[in-house]
C-alpha positions, 0 to 999 in steps of 0.5 A: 514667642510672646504674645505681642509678637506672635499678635503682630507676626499675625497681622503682618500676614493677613495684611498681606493677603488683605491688601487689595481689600479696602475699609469703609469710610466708617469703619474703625477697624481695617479687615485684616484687623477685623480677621486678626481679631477673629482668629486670636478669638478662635486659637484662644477658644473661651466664650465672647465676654472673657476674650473680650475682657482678656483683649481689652485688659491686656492688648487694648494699645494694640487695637485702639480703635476696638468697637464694643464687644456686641459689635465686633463680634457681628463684625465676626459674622459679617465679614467671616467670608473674608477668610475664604482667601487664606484656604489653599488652591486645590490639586489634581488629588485631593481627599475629604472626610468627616470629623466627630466633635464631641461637645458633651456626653450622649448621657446628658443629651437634652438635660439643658436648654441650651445644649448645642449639637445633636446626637449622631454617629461618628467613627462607630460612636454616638456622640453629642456635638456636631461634624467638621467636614475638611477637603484636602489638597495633596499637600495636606492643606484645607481646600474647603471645608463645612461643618454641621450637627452631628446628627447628618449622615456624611453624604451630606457634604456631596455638595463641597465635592461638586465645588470641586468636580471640575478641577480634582480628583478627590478620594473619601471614605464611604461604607469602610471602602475607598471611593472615588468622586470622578471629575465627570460626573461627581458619582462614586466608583470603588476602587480596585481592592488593592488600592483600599485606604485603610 
């Protein structure tokens, strides 16, 4: 697939989803553009300047009312609560967990400046980086999701559980032991060890 039609394929689908979303009378860009741009920016990875350079460059008769680069990356920021529209409606099962990120290596902790992340544990490894927390619908698909430095423990993301005590049942690792926060009261009970997620 070109990337032309892969761009267009999609637009096409955030449109649908962004419909009933209007754009301000002062806006250059429509939201499902503004989130288009958002997403390539993050599937392409790289630092702002080169993604903006690569989208003017080559993509600029796609987006012809593209703001200055500072702006539409604070376009980003400001409207990034638009996304919560494309993550799936929870089930009755549901499972959450944490994942290490690695950004550098804990031997060249603090040796700049501008390092992001902080040393935590992860899986039974120290690492640098930071900690990506996804919830799970029994399909499989992102329900909510958090992230944070590497350095915070994963009873951390009790309050994305608690969004969702209510409406699922939702299974997590805790101490190499399957759990469970129940609906009623959001506390942690141990499974039976038959039923141990391993």
């Amino acid at each position: 697939m070109m990337t032309v039609d892969f761009i267009t394929a999609l637009f096409y689908e955030i449109d649908e989803q962004l419909r009933a979303i209007p754009k301000h009378p002062a806006a250059h860009l429509w939201p499902s553009e503004v989130i288009t741009l958002g997403l390539l920016q993050a599937l392409k990875g790289g630092g702002n300047r080169p993604f903006y350079r690569w989208l003017t460059r080559d993509y600029r008769t796609l987006f012809p009312r593209l703001p200055e680069r500072t702006r539409l990356f604070r376009l980003f920021v400001t409207h990034q609560h638009w996304t919560q529209i494309f993550l799936a409606a929870p089930t009755v099962l549901g499972v959450i967990d944490t994942y290490g990120i690695e950004l550098i290596h804990p031997m060249r902790e603090g040796r700049s400046p501008q390092q992001i992340g902080r040393k935590g544990l992860s899986n039974h490894r120290w690492i640098v980086g930071g900690k990506l927390c996804l919830l799970l619908n029994q399909w499989g698909l992102i329900v909510g999701w958090a992230c944070a430095t590497a350095h915070v423990a994963d009873n951390t993301y009790q309050w994305l559980i608690r969004q969702f005590e209510e409406r699922m049942i939702v299974l997590m690792r805790h101490d190499s032991a399957c759990c469970i926060a129940t609906q009623a009261d959001g506390k942690l009970e141990d499974l039976p060890e038959v039923s141990r997620l391993t």
